[in-house]
PyMOL commands that place a pseudoatom at each C-alpha (Angstrom):
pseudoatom trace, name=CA, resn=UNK, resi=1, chain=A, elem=C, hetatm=0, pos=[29.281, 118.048, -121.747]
pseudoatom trace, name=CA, resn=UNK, resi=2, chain=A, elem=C, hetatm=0, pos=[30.845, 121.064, -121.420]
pseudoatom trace, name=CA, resn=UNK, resi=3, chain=A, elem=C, hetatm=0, pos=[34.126, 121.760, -123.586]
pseudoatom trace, name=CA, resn=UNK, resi=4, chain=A, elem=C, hetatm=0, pos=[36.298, 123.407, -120.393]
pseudoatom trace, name=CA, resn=UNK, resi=5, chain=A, elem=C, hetatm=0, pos=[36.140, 119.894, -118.911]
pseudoatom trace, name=CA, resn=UNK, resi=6, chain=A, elem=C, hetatm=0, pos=[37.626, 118.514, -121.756]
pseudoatom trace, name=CA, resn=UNK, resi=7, chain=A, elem=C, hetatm=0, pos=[39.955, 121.333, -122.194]
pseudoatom trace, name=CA, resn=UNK, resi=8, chain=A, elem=C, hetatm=0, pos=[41.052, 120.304, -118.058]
pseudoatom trace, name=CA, resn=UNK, resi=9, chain=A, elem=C, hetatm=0, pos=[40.905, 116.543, -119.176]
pseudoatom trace, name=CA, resn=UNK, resi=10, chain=A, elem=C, hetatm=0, pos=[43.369, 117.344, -121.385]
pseudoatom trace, name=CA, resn=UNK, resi=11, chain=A, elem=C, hetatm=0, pos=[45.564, 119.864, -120.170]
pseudoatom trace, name=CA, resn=UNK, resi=12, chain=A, elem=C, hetatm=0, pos=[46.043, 118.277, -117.403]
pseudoatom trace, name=CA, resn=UNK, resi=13, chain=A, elem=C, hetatm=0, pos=[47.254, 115.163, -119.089]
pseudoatom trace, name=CA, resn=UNK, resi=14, chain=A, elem=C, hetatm=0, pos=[44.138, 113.294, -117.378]
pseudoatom trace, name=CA, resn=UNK, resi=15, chain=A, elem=C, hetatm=0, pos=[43.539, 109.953, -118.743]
pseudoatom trace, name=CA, resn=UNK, resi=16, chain=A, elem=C, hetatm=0, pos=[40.814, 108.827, -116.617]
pseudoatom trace, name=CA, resn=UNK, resi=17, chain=A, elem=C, hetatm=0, pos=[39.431, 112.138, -117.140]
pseudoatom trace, name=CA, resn=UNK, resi=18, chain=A, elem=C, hetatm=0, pos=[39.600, 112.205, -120.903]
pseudoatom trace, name=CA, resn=UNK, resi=19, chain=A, elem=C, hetatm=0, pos=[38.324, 108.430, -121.323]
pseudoatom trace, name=CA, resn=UNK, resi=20, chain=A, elem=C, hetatm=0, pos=[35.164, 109.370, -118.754]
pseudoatom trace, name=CA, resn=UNK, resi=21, chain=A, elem=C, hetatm=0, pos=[34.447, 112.574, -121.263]
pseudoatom trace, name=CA, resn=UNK, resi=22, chain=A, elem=C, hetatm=0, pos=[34.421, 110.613, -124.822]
pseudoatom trace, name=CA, resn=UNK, resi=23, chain=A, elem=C, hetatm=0, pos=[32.455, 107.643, -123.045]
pseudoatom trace, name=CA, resn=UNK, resi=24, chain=A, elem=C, hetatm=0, pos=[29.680, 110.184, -122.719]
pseudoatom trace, name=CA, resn=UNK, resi=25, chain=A, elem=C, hetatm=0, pos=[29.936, 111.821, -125.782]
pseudoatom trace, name=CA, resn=UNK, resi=26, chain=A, elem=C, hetatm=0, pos=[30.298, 108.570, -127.960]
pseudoatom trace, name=CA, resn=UNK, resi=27, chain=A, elem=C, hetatm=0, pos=[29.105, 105.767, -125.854]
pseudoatom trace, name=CA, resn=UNK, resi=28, chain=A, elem=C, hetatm=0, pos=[30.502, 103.225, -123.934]
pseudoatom trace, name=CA, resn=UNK, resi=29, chain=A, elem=C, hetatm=0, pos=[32.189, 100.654, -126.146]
pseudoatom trace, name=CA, resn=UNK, resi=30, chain=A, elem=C, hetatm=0, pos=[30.903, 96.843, -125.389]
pseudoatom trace, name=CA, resn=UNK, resi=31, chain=A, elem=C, hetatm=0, pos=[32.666, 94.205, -123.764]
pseudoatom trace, name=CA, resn=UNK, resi=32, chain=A, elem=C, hetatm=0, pos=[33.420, 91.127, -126.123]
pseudoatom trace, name=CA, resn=UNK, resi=33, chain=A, elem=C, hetatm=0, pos=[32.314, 88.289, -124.838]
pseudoatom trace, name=CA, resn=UNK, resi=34, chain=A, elem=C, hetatm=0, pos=[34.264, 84.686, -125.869]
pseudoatom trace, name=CA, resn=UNK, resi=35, chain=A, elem=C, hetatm=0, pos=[31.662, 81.736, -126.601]
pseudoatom trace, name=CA, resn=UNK, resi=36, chain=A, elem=C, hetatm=0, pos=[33.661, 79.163, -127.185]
pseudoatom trace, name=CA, resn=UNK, resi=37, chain=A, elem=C, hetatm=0, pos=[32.029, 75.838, -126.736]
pseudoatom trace, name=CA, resn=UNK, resi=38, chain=A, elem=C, hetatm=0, pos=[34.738, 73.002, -126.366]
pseudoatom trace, name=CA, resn=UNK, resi=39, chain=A, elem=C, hetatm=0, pos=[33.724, 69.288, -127.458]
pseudoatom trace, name=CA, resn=UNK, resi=40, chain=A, elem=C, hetatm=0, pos=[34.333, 67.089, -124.552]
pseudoatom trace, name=CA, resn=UNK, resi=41, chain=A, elem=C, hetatm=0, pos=[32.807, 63.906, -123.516]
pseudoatom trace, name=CA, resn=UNK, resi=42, chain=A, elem=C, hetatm=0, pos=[30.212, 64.629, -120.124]
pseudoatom trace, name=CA, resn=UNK, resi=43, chain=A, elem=C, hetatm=0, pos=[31.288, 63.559, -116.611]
pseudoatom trace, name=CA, resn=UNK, resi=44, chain=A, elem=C, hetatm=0, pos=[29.262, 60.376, -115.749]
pseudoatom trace, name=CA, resn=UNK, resi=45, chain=A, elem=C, hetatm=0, pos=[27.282, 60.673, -112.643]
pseudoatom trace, name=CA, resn=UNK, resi=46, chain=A, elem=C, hetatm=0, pos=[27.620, 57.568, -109.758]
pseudoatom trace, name=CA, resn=UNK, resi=47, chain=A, elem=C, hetatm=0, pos=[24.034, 56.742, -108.341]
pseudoatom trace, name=CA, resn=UNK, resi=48, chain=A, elem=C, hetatm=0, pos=[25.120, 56.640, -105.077]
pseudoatom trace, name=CA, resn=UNK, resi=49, chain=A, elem=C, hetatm=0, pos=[22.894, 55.459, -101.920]
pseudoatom trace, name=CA, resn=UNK, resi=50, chain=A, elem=C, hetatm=0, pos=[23.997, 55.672, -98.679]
pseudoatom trace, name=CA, resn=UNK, resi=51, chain=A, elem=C, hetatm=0, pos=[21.238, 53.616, -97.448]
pseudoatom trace, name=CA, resn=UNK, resi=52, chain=A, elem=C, hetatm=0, pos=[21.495, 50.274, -99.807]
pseudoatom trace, name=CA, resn=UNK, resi=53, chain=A, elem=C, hetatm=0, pos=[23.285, 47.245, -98.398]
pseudoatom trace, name=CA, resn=UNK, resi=54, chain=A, elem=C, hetatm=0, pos=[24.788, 46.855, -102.296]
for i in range(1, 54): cmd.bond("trace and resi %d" % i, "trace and resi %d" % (i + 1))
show_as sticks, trace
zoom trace
């Protein structure tokens, strides 16, 4: 990466610009991911068929 870009990235006040330099330099950061597992009783599944006489 050359340092005039991130001279123009931030001369010119360039967020985008800036954010797109230090994600080279240092990485993307990871995206968190939320694994919560909530407790809840399953849904009960009807045996349905359309071709009994029940």
């Amino acid at each position: 990466m050359h340092l005039i870009q991130i001279q123009k990235a931030i001369k010119n006040k360039d967020a985008n610009a800036y954010k797109a330099v230090m994600d080279r330099i240092n990485g993307k950061p990871q995206q968190s991911i939320n694994q919560n597992i909530i407790d809840k009783k399953p849904i009960p599944i009807l045996n349905i068929n359309p071709l009994s006489n029940d």
